[in-house]
C-alpha positions in Angstrom: 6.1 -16.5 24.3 8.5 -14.5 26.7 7.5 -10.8 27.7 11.4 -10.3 28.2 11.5 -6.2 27.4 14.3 -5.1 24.6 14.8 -1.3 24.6 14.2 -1.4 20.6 10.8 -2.5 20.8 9.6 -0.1 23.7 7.4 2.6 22.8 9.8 5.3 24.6 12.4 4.7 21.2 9.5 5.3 18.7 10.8 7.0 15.6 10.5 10.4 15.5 7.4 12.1 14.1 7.3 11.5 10.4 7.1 15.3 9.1 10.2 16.2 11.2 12.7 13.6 8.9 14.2 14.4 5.9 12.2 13.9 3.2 14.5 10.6 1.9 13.2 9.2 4.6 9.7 10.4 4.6 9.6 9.0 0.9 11.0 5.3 2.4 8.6 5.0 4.6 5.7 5.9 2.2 6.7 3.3 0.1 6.7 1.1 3.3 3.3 2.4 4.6 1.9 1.5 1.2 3.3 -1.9 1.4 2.4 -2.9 5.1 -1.5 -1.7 4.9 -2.9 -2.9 1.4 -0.4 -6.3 2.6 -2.8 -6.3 6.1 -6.0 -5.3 4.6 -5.5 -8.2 1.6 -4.5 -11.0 4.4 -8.2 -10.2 5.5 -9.7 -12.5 3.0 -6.7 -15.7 4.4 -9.5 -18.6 4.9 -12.1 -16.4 3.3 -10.9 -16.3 -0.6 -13.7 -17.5 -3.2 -11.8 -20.2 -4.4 -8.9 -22.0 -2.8 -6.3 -21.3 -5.1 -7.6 -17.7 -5.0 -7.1 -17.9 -1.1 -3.8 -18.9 -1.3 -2.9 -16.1 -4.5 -4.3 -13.6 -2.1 -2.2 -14.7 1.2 1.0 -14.8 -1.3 0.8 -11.3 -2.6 0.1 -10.2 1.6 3.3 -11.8 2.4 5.0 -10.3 -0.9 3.8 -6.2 0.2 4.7 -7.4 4.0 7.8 -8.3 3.5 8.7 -4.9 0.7 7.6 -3.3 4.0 10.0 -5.0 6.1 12.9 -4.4 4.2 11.4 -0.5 3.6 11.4 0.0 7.3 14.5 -1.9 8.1 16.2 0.8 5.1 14.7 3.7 7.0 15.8 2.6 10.5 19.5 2.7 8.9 18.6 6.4 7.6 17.0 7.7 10.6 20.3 6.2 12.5 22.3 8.4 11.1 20.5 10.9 11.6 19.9 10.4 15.6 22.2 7.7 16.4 19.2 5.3 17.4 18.5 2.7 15.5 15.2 1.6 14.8 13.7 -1.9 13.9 10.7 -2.9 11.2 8.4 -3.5 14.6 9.0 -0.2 15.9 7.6 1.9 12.5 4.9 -0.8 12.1 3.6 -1.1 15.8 4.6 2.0 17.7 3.7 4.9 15.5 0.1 6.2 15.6 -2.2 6.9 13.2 -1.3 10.5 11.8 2.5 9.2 11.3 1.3 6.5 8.7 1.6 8.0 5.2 0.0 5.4 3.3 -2.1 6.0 -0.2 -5.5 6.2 1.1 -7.0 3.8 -1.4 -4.8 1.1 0.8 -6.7 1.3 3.6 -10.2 1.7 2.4 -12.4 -1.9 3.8 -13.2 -4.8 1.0 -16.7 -4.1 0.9 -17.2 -1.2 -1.3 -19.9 1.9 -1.8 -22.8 -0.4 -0.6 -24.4 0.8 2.7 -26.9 -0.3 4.8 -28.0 -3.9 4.7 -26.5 -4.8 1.5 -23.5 -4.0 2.1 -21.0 -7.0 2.8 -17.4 -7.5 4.6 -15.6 -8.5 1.8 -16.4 -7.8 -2.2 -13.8 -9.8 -4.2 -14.5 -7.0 -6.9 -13.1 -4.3 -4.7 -10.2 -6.3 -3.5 -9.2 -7.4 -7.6 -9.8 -3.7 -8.6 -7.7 -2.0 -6.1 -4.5 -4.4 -6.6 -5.3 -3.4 -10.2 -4.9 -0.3 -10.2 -2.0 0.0 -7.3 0.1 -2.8 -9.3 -0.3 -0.9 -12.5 1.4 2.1 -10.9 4.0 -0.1 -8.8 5.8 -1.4 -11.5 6.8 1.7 -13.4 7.6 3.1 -9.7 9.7 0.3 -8.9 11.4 0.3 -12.5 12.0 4.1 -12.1 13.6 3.3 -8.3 15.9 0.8 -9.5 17.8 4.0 -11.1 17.6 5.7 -7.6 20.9 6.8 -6.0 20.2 5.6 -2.8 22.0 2.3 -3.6 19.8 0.7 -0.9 16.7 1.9 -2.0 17.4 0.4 -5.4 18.1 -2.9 -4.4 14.7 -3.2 -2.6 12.8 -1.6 -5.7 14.8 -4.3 -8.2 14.0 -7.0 -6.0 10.1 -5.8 -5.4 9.6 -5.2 -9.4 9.5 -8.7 -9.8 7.1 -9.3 -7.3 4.6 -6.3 -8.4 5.0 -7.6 -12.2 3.1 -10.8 -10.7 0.5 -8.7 -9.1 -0.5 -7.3 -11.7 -0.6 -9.8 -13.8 -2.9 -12.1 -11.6 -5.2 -8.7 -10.6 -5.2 -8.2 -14.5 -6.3 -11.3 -15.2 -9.2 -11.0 -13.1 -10.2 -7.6 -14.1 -10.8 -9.0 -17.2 -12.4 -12.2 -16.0 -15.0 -10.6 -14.4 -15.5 -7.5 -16.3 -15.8 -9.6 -19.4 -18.0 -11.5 -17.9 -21.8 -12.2 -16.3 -23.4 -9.2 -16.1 -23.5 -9.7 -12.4 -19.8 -9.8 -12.3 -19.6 -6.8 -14.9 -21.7 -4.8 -12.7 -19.7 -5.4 -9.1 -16.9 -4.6 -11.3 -17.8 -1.5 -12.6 -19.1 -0.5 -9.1 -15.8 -1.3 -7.3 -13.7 0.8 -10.5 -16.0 3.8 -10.3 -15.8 3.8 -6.1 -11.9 3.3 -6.2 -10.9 5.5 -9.1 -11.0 8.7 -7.8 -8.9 7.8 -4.6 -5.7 7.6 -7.3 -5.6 11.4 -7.6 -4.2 11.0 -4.0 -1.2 8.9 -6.0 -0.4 11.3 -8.6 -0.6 14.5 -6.4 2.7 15.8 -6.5 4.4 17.2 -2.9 7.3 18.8 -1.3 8.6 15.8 -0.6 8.2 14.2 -4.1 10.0 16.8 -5.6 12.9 17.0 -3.0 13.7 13.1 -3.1 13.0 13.5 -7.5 15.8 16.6 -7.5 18.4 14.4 -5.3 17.7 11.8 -7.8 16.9 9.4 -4.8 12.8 8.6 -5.7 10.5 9.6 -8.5 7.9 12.7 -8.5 4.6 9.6 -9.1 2.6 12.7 -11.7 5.9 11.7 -14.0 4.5 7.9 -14.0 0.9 8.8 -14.7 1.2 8.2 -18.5 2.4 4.7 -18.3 0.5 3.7 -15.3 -2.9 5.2 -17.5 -2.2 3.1 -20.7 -1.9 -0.2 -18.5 -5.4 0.5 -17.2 -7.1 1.7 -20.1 -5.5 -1.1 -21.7 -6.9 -3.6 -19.4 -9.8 -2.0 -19.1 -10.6 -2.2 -22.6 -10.6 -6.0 -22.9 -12.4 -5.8 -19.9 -15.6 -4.2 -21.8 -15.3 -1.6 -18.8 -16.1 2.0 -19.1 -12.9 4.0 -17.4 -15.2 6.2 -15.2 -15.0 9.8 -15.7 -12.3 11.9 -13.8 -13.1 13.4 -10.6 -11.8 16.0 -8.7 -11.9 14.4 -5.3 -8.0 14.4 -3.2 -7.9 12.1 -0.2 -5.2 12.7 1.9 -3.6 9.8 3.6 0.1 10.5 2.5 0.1 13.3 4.5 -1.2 11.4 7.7 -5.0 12.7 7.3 -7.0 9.1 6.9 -10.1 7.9 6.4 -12.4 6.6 9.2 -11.2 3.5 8.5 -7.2 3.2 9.3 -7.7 3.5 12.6 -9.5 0.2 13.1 -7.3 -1.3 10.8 -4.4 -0.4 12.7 -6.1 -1.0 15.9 -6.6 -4.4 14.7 -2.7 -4.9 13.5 -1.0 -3.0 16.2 -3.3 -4.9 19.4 -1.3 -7.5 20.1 2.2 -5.4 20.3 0.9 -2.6 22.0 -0.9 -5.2 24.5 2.2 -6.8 25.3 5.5 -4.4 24.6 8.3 -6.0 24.4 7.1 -9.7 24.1 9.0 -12.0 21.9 8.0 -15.5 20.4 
C-alpha cells in the first residue's frame, strides 16, 4: 500500500454540500446513497450467513448494490463537473462526505438485529436482513424499470443494467419471506416481528419532495408515490403465500433522504469511511 496523495481523493475537493446541487444530481446520488449503505450494512453478515450458500447469496447482492453505487457516483461526478469544473471520483462521495450529506432511505441503514432490546437482543437477525431486501427490492424494480425511460441517457443505462440485478434480489429475498413466514412458528414469529419493525420506515420511500418532483417534470427520474401501487401488490402478494399479516399502516416519517439519520448511520459510516479518512490519499 503507497500513501502517495492524489488531489482527487483529498478531503479539500469534497463535493459540494448535497442541498446546494441541482436536484438531477441530488436524485443520483440518492439512488447511490441507497445502494452503497444497505450494500455495507448486508456485507456485515460476509463469514456470518446461516448457511454457506446463504453467506455467499448475501456477499453477491453487497457487491451487486456496491457496485450500482459506483457507477451512481461515478454518473454524478460527470454532473457535478459540469457544473464546477472539478471532477469528482466514487471515493470522494463515498469516503469524504459526512453524515448529514448522505441521503440514503433510512430503512438502509437501520442494524440487523431488530426491535429487541436489552439482553435479547442479538447483532444479526437473518429475519430483519431477508425482510428489508424484501421490501427495498420490491420497490427497486419498478424504480429501475421506470428509469430506463429517463432522459438522462446515462442515468438509464445504469438503471437497465441494475434492473436485472434487483430482479434477482427479490427473487431470492422472496423466496425466503415465504420460507420462513410459511414456516415454524419460531420462524413465522421473527418474521412477523422484523415486517411489523421495518414497515413503517417505507413511508420515508414514498414521501414525495421538491426534488422528486423537479427530476419527475424534466423527465430525468420518477416521483417513488407514483410506484407505490405496483411496489404494494408485490408485497401483499408475497406476503400472502407467506401466511403473514401486512401490519397496519402507520403514520411514522423517518427522514434520512433529507440527511437527518438515525443513531445508527453514523457508526456505520464510521466503520466504512475509517480506513480512508485514516490514511487520505493512500492507494493499494
Amino acid at each position: 500500500m503507497t500513501t502517495t496523495p492524489t488531489a482527487l481523493s483529498s478531503p479539500a475537493r469534497v463535493a459540494m454540500p448535497t442541498d446546494t446541487l441541482p436536484a438531477a444530481i441530488q436524485y443520483v446520488l440518492r439512488l447511490a446513497d441507497n445502494a452503497l449503505i444497505l450494500g455495507q450494512r448486508n456485507a456485515e453478515w460476509c463469514g456470518h450467513g446461516p448457511a454457506l450458500e446463504e453467506d455467499i447469496a448475501l456477499a453477491n447482492l453487497s457487491l451487486d448494490l456496491i457496485g450500482q453505487a459506483r457507477l451512481l457516483y461515478t454518473h454524478a461526478g460527470v454532473l457535478e463537473a459540469v457544473l464546477t469544473g472539478e471532477p469528482r471520483r466514487e471515493d470522494d462521495y463515498a469516503y469524504w462526505r459526512d453524515e448529514r450529506d448522505f441521503r440514503n432511505w433510512t430503512l438502509l441503514e437501520l442494524p440487523h438485529h431488530g426491535p429487541l432490546a436489552g439482553t435479547a437482543r442479538t447483532s444479526r437477525d437473518y429475519a430483519v436482513t431477508t425482510v428489508r431486501n424484501f421490501l427495498f427490492s420490491a420497490l427497486m424494480v419498478p424504480l429501475w424499470q421506470a428509469l430506463t425511460g429517463s432522459h438522462d441517457e446515462g442515468l438509464a443505462a445504469i438503471a437497465a443494467k441494475s434492473l436485472k440485478e434487483a430482479r434477482y434480489h427479490l427473487q431470492h429475498a422472496a423466496g425466503w419471506v415465504v420460507r420462513l413466514g410459511d414456516g415454524t412458528e419460531v420462524s413465522h414469529a421473527r418474521m412477523q416481528r422484523a415486517l411489523d419493525h421495518l414497515m413503517p420506515y417505507m413511508n420515508e420511500c414514498f414521501a414525495t419532495d421538491d426534488v422528486e418532483r423537479e427530476v419527475a417534470a424534466q423527465g430525468i427520474g420518477v416521483a417513488v408515490a407514483d410506484l407505490h401501487a405496483d411496489w404494494e401488490a408485490t408485497v401483499r402478494a408475497t406476503l400472502t403465500e407467506a401466511t403473514l399479516p401486512v401490519p397496519e399502516r402507520s403514520g411514522f416519517l423517518s427522514t434520512g433522504k433529507h440527511g437527518v439519520h438515525s443513531e445508527h448511520m453514523s457508526y456505520l459510516l464510521g466503520e466504512m469511511q475509517g480506513l480512508a479518512r485514516a490514511h487520505p490519499g493512500a492507494q493499494w
